[in-house]
C-alpha positions in Angstrom: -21.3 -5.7 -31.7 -25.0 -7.0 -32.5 -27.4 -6.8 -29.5 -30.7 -8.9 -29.7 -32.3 -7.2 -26.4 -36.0 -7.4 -25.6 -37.8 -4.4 -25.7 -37.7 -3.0 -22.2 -34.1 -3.2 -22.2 -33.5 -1.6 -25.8 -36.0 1.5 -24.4 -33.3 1.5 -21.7 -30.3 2.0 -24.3 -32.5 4.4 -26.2 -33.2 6.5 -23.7 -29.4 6.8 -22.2 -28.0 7.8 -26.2 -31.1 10.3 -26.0 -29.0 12.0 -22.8 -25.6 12.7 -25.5 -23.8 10.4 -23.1 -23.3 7.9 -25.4 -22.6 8.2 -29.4 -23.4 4.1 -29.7 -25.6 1.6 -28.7 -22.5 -0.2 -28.1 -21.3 2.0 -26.0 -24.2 1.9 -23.5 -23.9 -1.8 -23.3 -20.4 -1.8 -22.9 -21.0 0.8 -20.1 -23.3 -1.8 -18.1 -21.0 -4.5 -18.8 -18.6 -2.6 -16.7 -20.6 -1.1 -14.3 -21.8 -4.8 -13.2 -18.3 -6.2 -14.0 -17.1 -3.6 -11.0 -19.6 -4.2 -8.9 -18.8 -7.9 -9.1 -15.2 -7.4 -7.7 -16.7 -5.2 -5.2 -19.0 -8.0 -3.9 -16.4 -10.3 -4.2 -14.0 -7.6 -2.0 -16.7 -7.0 0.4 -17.7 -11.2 1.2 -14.5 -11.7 3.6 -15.6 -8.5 5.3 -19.0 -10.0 5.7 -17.9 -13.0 7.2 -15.9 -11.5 9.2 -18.6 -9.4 10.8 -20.8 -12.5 10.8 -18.3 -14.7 12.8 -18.2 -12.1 15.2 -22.2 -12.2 15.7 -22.3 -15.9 16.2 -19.1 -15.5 19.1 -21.0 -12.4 20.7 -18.6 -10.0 19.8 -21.1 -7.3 19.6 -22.2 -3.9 21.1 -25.6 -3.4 22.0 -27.2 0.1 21.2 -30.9 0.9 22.1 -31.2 4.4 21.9 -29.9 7.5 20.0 -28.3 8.9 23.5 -26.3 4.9 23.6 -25.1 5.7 19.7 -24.3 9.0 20.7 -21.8 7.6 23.5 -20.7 5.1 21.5 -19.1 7.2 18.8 -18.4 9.6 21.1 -15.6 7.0 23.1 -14.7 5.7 19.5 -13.6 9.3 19.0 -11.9 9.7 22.3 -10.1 6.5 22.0 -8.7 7.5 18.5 -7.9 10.8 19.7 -5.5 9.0 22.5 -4.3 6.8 19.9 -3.2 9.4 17.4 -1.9 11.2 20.3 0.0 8.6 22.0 1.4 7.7 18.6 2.5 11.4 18.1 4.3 11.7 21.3 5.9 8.2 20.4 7.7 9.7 17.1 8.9 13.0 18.5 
């Protein structure tokens, strides 16, 4: 593979084979390539999720927090709550 990069980038790919990581120029690109290939399909995973979380903003399905002691309570019913769910479901199997 022939790579016409400009300079700042071809420092960049000399400086990662100086680490031993790489034996190839090649292989640092193809490294990249993957690395924002992945982080592609993560975006692409994590949009729905988004606009899921966004739909719920515009239809006030949100908590309000203002203080560290309203965070605190928060996740401490979150945890409560799942606690009566796992046990509930436990009692349901046996």
């Amino acid at each position: 593979m022939t790579n016409n990069l400009p300079p700042e980038l071809a420092a960049f790919v000399d400086e990662k084979l100086a680490t031993g990581k790489f034996a190839t120029a090649d292989d640092v690109v193809v490294a990249c390539v993957r690395d924002a290939y992945q982080r592609e399909r993560e975006e692409a995973d994590l949009q729905p999720l988004l606009q899921e979380g966004l739909d719920d903003l515009e239809k006030g399905n949100v908590v309000e927090i203002k203080s560290d002691e309203e965070l605190d309570a928060f996740f401490e019913d979150v945890k409560r709550r799942g606690r009566e769910r796992f046990e509930q479901s436990q009692r349901a199997a046996s």
